[in-house]
C-alpha positions in Angstrom: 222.9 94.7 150.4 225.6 94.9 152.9 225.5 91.1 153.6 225.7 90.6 150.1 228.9 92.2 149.7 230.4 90.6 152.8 229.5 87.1 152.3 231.1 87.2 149.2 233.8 90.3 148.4 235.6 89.5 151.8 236.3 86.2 152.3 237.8 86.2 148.4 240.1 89.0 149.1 240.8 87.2 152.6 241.8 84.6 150.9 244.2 86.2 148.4 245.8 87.7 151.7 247.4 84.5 151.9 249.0 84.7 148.8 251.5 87.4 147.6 249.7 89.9 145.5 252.8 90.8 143.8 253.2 88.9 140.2 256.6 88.9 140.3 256.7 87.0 143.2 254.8 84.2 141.7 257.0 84.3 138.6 259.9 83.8 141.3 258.3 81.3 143.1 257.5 79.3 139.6 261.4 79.9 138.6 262.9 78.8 141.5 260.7 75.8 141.9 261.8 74.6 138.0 265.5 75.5 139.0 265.1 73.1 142.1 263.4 70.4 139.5 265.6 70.6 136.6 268.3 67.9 137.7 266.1 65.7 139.3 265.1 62.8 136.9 261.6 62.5 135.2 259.1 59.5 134.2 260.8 58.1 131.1 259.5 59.7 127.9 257.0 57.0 126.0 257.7 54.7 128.8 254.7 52.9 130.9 255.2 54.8 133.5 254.8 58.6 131.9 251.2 57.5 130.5 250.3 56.1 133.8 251.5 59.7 135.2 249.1 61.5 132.3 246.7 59.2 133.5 246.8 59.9 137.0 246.8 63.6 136.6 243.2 62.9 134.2 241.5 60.8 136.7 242.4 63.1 139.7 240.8 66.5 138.0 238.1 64.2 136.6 236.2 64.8 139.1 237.2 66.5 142.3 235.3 65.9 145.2 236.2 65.6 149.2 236.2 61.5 149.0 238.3 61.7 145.6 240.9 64.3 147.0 241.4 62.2 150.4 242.1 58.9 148.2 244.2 60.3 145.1 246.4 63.7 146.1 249.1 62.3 148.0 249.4 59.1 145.1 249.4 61.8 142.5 251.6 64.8 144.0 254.7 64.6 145.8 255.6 65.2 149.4 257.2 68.5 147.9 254.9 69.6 145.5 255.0 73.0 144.1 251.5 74.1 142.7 250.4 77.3 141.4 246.8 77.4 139.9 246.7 81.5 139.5 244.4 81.6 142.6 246.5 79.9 145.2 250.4 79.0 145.4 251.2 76.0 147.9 253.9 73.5 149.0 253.3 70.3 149.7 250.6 67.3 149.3 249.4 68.0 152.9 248.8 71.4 151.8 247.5 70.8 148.6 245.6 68.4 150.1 243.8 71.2 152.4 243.5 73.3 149.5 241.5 71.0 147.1 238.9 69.8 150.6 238.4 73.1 150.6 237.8 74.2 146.9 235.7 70.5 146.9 233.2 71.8 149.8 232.8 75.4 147.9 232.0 73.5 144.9 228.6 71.5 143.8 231.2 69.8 141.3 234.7 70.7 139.6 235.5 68.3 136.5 238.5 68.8 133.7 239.0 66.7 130.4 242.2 66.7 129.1 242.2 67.4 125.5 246.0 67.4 124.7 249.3 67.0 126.1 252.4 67.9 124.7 256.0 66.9 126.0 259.3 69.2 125.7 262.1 67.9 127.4 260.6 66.7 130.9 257.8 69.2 130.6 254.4 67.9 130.1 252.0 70.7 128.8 248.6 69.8 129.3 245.8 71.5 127.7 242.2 71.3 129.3 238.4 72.5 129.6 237.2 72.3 133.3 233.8 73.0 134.3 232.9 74.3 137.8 229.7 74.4 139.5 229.7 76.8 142.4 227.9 76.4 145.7 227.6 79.9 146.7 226.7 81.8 143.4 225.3 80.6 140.0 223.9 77.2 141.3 222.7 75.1 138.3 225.1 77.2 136.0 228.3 75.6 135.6 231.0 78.1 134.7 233.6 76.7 131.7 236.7 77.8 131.5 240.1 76.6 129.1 243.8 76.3 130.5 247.1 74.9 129.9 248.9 73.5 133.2 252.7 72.6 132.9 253.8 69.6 135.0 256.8 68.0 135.4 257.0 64.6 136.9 258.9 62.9 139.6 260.9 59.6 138.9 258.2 57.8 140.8 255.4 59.4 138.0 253.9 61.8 141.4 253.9 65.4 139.8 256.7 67.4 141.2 255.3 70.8 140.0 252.2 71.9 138.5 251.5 75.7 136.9 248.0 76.7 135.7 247.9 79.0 132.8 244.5 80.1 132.8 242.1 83.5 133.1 241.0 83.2 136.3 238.8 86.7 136.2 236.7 84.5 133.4 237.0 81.1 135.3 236.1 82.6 138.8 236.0 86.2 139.6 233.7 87.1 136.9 231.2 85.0 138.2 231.2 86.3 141.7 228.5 89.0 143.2 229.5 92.2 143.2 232.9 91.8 141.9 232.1 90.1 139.3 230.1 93.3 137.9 233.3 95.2 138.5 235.2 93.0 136.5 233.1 92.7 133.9 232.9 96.6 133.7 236.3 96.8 133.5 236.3 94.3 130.4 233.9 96.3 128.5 236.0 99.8 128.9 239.0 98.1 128.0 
């Protein structure tokens, strides 16, 4: 039982080692990353070049695998990309690039379909139902989870910053051994 909990309790809290556990770091993070965004100039609204943008963003999260991240991250993100999925904040389409190799080789498959987009003044809210397939726990069961993730684009139509708004415990904590049960124990006292 041991093994159980160590092959799968500590690398996820190694992992969120990497990332500030405080939430109002995150919320700063997010903040500042919008202030640095706000006067830099956006895909046109109803222009050619914002629904190739939505576009982009649909076929990258179509389907996200090790050969699809290599070809598409750095023509859909910027150099400077700021992303925030609620399990992992990073900079950067080299490091974003990293991240989604990684989340591709823990995965048997990860796909989203957009269902709706809605624009506010260069924000692009984009609501979605992804399913993931885990490698490591609940093979065969894909896990399906909702979210809204607010983009804004570059000039070029590269996203420039994308936020996940999603429950993470129910998308991927829940679903993992041991903590998992903890999680779900929690839910049902609450």
């Amino acid at each position: 039982m041991k093994w159980l909990l160590f092959v799968t309790v500590i690398p996820v809290l190694a992992g969120c080692a990497s990332v500030s556990m405080k939430p109002e770091t995150g919320l700063a993070d997010y903040n500042q990353a919008l202030r640095e965004l706000q006067t830099r100039p956006t895909v046109a609204p109803g222009s050619a070049a914002e629904r190739e943008a939505i576009d982009r963003f649909k076929a990258f999260f179509a389907d996200i695998t090790e050969t699809s991240v290599r070809a598409k991250v750095r023509t859909t993100y910027t150099d400077d990309t700021f992303f925030n999925d609620t399990l992992k904040t990073v900079r950067g389409n080299a490091a974003l690039e990293e991240y989604f190799l990684e989340t591709a080789k823990n995965t048997r498959h990860v796909r989203a379909e957009v269902q709706d987009v809605a624009v506010s003044d260069g924000n692009y809210y984009i609501r979605w139902e992804m399913d993931v397939e885990f490698a490591m726990f609940r093979r065969g069961k894909p896990v399906r989870t909702i979210g809204i993730t607010h983009v804004r684009f570059a000039e070029d139509g590269r996203i420039a910053l994308h936020q996940d708004f999603w429950d993470s415990a129910a998308g991927f904590y829940e679903h993992v051994p041991v903590l998992g049960s903890g999680i779900r124990l929690i839910k049902c006292r609450l």
